[in-house]
N, CA, C and O atoms as a GROMACS GRO file, in nm:
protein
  464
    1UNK      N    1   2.145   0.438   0.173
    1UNK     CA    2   2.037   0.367   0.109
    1UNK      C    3   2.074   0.345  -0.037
    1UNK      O    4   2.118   0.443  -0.096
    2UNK      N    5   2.063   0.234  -0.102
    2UNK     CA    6   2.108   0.166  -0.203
    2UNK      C    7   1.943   0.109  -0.298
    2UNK      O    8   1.860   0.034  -0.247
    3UNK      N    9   1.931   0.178  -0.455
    3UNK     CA   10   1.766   0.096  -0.442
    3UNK      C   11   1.843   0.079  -0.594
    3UNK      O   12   1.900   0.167  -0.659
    4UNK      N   13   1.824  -0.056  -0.624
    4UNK     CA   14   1.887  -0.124  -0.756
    4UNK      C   15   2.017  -0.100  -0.769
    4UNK      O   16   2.075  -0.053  -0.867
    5UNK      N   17   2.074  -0.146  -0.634
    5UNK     CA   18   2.255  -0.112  -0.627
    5UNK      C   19   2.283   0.050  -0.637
    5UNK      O   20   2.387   0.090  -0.584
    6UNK      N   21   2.208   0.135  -0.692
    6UNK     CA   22   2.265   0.316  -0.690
    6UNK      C   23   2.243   0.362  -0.561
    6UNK      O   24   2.127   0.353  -0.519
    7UNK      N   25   2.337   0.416  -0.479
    7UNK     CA   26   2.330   0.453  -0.401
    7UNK      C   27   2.310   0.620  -0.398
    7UNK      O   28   2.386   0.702  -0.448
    8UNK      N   29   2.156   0.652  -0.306
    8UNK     CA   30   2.098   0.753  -0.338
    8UNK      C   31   2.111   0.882  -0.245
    8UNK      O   32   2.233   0.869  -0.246
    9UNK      N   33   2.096   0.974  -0.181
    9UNK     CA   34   2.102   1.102  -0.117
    9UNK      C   35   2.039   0.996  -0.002
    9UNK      O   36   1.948   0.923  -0.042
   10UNK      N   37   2.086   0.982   0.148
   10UNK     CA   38   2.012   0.953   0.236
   10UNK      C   39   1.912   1.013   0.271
   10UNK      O   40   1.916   1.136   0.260
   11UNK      N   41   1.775   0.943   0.332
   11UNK     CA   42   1.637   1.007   0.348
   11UNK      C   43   1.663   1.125   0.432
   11UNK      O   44   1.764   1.105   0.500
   12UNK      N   45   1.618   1.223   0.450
   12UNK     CA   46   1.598   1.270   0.542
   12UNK      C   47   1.536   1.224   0.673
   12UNK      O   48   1.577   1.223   0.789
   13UNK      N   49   1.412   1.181   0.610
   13UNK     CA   50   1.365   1.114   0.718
   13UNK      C   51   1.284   0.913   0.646
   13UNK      O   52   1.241   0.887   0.533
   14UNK      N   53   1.294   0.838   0.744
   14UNK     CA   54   1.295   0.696   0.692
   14UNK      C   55   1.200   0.621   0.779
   14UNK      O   56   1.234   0.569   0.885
   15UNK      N   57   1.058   0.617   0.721
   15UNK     CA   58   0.983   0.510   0.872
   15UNK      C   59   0.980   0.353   0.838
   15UNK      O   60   0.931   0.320   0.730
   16UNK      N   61   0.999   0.314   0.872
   16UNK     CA   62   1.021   0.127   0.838
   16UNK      C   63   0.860   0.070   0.906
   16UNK      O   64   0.841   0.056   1.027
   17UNK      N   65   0.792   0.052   0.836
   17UNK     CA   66   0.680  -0.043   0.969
   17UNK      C   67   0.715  -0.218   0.876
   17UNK      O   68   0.736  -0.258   0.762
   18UNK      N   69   0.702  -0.273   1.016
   18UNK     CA   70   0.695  -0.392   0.979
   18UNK      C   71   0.538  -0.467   1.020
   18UNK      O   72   0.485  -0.465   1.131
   19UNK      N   73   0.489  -0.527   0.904
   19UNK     CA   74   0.350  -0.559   0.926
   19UNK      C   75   0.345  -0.701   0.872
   19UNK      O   76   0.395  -0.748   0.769
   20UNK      N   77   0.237  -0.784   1.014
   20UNK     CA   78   0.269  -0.883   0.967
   20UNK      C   79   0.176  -0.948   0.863
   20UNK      O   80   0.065  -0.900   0.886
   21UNK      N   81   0.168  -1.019   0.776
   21UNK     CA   82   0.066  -1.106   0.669
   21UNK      C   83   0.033  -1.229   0.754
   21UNK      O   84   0.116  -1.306   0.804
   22UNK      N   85  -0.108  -1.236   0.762
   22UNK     CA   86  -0.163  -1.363   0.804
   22UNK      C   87  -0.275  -1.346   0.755
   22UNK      O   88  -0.326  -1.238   0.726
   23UNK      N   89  -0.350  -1.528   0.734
   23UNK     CA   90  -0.419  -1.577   0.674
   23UNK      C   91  -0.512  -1.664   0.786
   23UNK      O   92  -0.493  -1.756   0.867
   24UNK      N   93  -0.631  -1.572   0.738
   24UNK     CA   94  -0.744  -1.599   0.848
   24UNK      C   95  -0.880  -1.650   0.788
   24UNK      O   96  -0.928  -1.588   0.692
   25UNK      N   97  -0.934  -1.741   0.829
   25UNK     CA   98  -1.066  -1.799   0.841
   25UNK      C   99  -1.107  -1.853   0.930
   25UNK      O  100  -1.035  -1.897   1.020
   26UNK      N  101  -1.263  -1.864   0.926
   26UNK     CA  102  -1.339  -1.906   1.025
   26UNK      C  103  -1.373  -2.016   1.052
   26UNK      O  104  -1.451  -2.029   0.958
   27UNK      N  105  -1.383  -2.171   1.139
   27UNK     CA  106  -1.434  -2.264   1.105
   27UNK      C  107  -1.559  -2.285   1.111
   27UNK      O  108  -1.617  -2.186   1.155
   28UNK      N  109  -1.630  -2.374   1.084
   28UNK     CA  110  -1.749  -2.436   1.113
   28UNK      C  111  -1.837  -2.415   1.232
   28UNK      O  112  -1.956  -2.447   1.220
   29UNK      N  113  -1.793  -2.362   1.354
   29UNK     CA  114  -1.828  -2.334   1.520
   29UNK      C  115  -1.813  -2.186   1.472
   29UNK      O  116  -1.922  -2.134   1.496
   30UNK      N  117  -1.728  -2.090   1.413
   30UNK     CA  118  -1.734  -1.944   1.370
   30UNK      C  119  -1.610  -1.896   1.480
   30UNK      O  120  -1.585  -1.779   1.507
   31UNK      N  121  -1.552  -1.992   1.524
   31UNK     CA  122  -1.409  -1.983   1.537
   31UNK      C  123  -1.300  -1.903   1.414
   31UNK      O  124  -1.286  -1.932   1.295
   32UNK      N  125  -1.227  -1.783   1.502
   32UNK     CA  126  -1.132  -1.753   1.360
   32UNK      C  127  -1.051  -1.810   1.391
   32UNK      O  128  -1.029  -1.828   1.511
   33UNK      N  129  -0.964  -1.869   1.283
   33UNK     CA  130  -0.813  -1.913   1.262
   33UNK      C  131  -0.710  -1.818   1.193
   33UNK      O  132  -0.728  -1.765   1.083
   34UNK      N  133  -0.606  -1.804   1.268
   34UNK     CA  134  -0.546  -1.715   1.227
   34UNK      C  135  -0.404  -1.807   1.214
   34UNK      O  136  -0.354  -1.864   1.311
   35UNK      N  137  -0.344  -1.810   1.072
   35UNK     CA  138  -0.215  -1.878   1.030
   35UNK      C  139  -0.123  -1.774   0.998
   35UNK      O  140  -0.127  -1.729   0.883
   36UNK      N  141  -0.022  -1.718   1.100
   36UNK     CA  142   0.106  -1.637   1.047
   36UNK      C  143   0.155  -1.689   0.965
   36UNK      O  144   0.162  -1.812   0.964
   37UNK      N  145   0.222  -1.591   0.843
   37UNK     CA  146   0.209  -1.611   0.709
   37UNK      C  147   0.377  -1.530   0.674
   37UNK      O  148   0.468  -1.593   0.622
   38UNK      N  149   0.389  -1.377   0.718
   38UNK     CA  150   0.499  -1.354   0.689
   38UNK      C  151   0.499  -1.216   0.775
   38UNK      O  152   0.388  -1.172   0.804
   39UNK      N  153   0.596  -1.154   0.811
   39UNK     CA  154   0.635  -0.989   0.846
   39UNK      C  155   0.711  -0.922   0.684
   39UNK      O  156   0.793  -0.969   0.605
   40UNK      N  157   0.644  -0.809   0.688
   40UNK     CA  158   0.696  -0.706   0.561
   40UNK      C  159   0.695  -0.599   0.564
   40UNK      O  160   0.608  -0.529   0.615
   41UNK      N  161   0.765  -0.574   0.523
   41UNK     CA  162   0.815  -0.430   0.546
   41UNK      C  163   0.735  -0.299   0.454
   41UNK      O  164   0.688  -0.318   0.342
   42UNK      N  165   0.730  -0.180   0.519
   42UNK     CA  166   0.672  -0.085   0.422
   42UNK      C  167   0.738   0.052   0.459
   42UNK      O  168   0.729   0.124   0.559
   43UNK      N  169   0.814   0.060   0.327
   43UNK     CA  170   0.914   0.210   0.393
   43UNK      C  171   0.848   0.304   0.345
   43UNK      O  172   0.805   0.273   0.233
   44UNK      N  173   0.818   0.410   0.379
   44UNK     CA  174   0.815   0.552   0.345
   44UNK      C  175   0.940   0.635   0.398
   44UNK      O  176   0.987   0.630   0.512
   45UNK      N  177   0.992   0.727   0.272
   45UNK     CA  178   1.120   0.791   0.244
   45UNK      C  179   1.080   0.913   0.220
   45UNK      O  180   1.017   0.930   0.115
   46UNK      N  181   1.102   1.017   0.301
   46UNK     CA  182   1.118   1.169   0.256
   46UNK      C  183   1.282   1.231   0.285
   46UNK      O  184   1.379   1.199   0.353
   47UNK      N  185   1.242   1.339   0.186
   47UNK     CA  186   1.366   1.393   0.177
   47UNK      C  187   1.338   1.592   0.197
   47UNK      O  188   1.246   1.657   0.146
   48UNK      N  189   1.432   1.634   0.271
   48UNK     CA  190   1.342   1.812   0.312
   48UNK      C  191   1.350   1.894   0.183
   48UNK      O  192   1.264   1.977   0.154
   49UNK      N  193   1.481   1.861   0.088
   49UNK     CA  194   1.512   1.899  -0.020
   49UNK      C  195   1.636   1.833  -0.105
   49UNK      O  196   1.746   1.808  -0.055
   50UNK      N  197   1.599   1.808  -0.256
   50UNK     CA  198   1.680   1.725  -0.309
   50UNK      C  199   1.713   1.838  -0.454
   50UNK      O  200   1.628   1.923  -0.479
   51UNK      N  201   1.801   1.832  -0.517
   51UNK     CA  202   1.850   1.883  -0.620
   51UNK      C  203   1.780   1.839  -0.717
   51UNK      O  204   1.721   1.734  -0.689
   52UNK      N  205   1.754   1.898  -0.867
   52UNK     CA  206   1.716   1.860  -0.990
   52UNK      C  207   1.755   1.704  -1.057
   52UNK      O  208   1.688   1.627  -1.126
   53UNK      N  209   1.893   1.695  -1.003
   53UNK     CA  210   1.935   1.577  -1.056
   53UNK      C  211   1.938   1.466  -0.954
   53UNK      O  212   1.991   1.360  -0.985
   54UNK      N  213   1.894   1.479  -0.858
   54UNK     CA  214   1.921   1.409  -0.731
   54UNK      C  215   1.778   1.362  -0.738
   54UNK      O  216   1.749   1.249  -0.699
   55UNK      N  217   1.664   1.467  -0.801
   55UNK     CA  218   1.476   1.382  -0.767
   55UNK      C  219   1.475   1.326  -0.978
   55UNK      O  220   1.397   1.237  -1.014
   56UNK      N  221   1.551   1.382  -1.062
   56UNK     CA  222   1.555   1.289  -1.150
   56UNK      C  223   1.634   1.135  -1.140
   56UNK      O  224   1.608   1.042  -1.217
   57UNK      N  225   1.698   1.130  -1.068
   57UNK     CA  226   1.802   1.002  -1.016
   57UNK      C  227   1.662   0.931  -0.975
   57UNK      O  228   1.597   0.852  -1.044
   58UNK      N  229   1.636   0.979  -0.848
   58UNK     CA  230   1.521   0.879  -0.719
   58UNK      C  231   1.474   0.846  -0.839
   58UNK      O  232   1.515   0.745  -0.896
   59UNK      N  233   1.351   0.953  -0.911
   59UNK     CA  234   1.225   0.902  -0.993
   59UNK      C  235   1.239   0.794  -1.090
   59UNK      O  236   1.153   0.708  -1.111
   60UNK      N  237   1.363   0.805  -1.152
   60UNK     CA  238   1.444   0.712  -1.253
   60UNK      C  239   1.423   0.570  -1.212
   60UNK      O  240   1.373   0.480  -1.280
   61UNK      N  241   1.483   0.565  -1.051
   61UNK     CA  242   1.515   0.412  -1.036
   61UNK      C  243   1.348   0.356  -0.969
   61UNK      O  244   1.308   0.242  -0.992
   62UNK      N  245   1.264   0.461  -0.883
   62UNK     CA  246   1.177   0.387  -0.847
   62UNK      C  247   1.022   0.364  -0.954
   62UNK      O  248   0.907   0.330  -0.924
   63UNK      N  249   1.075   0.396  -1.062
   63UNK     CA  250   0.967   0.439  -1.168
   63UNK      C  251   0.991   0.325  -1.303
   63UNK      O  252   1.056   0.372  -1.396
   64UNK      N  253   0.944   0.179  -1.319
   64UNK     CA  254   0.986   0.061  -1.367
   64UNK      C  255   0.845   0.064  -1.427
   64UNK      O  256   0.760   0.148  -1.399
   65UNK      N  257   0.828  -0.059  -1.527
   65UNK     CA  258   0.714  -0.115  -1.574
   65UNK      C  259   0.648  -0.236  -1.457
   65UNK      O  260   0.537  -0.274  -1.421
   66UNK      N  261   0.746  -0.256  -1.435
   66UNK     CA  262   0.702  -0.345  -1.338
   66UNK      C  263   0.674  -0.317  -1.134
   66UNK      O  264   0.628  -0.385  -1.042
   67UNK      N  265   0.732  -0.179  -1.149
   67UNK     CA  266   0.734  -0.155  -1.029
   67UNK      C  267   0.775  -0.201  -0.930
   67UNK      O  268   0.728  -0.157  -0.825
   68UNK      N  269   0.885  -0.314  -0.922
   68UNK     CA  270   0.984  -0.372  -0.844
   68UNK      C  271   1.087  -0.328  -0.883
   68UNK      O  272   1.142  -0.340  -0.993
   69UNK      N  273   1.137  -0.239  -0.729
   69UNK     CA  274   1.271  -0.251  -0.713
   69UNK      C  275   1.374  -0.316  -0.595
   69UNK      O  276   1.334  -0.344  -0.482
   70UNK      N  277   1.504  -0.334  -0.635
   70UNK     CA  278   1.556  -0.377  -0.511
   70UNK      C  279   1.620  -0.249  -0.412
   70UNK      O  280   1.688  -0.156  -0.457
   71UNK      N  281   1.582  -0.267  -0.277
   71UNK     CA  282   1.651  -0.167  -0.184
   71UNK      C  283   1.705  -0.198  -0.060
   71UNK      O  284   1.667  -0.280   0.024
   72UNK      N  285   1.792  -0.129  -0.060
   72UNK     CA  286   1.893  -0.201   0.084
   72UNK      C  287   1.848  -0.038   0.207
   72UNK      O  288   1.848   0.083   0.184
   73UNK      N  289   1.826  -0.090   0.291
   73UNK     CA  290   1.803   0.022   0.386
   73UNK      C  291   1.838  -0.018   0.553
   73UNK      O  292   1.894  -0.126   0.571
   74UNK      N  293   1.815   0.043   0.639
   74UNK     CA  294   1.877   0.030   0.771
   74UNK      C  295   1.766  -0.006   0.800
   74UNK      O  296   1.662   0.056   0.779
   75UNK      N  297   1.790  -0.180   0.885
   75UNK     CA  298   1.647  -0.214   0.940
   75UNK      C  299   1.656  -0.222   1.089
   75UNK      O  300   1.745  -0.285   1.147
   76UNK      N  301   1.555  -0.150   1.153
   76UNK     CA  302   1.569  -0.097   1.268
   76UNK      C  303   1.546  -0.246   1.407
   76UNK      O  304   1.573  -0.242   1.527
   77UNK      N  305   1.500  -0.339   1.340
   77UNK     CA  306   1.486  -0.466   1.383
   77UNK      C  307   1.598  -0.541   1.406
   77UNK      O  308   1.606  -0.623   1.498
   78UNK      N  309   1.696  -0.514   1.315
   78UNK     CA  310   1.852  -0.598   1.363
   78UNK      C  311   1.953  -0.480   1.356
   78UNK      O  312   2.069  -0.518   1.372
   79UNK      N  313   1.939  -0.359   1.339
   79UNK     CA  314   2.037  -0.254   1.292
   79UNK      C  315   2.128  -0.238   1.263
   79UNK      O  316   2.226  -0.177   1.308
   80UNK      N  317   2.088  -0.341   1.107
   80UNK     CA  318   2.170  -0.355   1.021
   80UNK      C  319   2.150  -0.310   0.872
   80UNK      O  320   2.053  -0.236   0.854
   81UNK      N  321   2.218  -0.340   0.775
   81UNK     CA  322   2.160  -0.312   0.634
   81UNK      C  323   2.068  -0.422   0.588
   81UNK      O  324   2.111  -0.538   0.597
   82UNK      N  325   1.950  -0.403   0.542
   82UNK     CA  326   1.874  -0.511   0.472
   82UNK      C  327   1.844  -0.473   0.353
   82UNK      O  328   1.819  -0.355   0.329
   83UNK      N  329   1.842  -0.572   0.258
   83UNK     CA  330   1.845  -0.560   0.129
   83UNK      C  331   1.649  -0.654   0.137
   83UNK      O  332   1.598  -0.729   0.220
   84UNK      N  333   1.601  -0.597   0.011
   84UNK     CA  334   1.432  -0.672   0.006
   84UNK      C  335   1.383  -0.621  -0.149
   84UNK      O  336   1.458  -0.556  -0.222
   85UNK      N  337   1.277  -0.653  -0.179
   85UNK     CA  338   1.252  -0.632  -0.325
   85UNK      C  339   1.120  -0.604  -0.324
   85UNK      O  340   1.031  -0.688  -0.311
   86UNK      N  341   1.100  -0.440  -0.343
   86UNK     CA  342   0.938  -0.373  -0.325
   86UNK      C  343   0.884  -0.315  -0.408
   86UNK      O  344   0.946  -0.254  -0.496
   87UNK      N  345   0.767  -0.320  -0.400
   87UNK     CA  346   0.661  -0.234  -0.532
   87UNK      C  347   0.694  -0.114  -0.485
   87UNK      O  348   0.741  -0.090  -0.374
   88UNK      N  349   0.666  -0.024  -0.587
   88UNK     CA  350   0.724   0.154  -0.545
   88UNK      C  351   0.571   0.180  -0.581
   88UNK      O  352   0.512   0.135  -0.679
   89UNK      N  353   0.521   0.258  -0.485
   89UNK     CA  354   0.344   0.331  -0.446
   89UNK      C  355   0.348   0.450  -0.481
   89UNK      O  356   0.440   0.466  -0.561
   90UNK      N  357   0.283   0.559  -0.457
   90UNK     CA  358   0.300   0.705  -0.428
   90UNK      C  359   0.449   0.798  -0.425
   90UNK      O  360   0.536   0.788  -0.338
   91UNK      N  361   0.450   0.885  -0.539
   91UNK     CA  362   0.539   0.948  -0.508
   91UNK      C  363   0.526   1.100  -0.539
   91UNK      O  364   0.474   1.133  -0.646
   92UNK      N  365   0.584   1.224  -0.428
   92UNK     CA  366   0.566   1.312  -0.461
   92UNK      C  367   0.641   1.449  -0.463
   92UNK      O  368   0.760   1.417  -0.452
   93UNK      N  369   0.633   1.572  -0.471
   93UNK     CA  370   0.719   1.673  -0.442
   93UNK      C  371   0.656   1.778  -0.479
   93UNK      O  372   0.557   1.791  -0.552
   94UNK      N  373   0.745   1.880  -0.402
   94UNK     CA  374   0.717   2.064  -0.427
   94UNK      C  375   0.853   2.125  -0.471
   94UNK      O  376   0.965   2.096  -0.430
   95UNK      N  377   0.810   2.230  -0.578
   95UNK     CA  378   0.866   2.301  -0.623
   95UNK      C  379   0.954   2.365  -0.515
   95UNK      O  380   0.877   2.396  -0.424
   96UNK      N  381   1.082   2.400  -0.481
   96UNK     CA  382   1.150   2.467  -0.385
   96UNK      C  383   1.174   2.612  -0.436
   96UNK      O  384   1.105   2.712  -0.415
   97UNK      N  385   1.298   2.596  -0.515
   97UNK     CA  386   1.353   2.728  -0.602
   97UNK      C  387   1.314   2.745  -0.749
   97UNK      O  388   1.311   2.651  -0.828
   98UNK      N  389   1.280   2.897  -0.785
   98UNK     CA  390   1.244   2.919  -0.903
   98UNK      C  391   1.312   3.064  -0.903
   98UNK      O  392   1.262   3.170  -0.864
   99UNK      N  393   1.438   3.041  -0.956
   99UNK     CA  394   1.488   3.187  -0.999
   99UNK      C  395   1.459   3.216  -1.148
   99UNK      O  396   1.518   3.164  -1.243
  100UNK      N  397   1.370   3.298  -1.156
  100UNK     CA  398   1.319   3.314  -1.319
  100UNK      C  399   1.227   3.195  -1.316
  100UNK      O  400   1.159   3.157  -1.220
  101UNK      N  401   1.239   3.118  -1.490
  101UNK     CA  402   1.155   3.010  -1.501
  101UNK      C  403   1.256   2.876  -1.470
  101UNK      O  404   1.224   2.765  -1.513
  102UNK      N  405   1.362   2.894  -1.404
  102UNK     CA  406   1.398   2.736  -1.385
  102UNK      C  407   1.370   2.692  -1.273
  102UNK      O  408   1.371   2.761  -1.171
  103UNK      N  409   1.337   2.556  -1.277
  103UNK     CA  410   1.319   2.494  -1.120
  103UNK      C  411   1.481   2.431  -1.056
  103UNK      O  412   1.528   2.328  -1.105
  104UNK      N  413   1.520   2.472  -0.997
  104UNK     CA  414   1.670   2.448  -0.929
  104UNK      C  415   1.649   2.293  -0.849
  104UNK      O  416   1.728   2.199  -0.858
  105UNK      N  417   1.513   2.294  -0.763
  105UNK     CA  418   1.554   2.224  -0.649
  105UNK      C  419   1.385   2.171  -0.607
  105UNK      O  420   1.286   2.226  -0.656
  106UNK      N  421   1.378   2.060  -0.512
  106UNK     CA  422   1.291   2.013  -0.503
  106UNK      C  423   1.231   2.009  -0.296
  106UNK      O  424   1.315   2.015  -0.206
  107UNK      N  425   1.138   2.003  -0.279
  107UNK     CA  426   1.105   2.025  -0.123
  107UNK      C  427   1.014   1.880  -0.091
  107UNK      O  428   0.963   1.824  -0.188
  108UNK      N  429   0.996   1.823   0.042
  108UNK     CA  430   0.920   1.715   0.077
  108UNK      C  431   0.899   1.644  -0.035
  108UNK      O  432   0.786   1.633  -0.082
  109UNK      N  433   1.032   1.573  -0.104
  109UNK     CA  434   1.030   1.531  -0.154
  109UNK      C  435   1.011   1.383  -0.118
  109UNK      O  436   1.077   1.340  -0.023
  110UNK      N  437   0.917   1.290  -0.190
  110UNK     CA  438   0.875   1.156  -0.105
  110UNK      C  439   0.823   1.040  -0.215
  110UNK      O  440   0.794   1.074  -0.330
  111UNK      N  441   0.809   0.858  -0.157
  111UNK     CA  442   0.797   0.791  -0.174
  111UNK      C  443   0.756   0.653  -0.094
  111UNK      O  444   0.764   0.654   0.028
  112UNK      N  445   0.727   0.572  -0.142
  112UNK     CA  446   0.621   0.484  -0.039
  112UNK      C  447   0.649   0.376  -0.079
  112UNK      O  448   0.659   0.414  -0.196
  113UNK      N  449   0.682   0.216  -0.088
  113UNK     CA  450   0.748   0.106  -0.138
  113UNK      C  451   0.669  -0.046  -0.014
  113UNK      O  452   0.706  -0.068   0.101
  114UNK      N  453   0.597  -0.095  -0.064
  114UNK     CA  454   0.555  -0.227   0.026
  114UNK      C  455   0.665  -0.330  -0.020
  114UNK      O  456   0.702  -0.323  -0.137
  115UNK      N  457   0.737  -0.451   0.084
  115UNK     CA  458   0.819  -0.541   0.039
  115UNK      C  459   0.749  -0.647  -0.083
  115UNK      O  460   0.626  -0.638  -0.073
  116UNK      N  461   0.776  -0.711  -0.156
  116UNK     CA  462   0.706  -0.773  -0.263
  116UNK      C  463   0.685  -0.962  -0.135
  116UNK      O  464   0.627  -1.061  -0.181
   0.00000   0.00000   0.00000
């Protein structure tokens, strides 16, 4: 997995849904119309445990003013690499290791990205 060309610790675990966008109204009789519009993607990425510098890396690239990034990931639809350009949502983690007061390492470590 590649998100703004850096290639990052593979997910542990990776769910791809693809959902489609359509554009619906009703006519005049109260008929709906439904106009397919687009399929998009929405990844959620966990990881079981990532290193100090490995969840400062992730947070770095998915953490923008603008909240678009680009990411290339395995799309389970052609199973291949796809590259797409997504808002970054929710992100989170647990403390793993604490020998003394340092934090070493990170647990369910995670993130959430809709295609733009």
């Amino acid at each position: 997995m590649k998100i703004s060309g850096v290639t990052i610790k593979t997910p542990t675990k990776l769910t791809v849904d693809i959902e489609p966008i359509d554009k619906a109204e009703r006519t005049e009789s109260g008929l709906m119309m439904i106009e397919f519009v687009a399929n998009k993607r929405k990844l959620s990425c966990s990881w079981e445990y990532m290193t100090n510098a490995e969840v400062v890396t992730l947070y770095a690239l998915v953490t923008s003013s603008t909240r678009v990034v680009s990411i290339e990931y395995e799309e389970p639809e052609t199973g291949t690499t796809r590259a797409g350009n997504f808002y970054t949502g929710a992100k989170g983690c647990g403390v793993s290791r604490m020998p003394g007061n340092t934090v070493t390492g990170w647990e369910d470590v995670k993130f959430n990205c809709i295609e733009q």
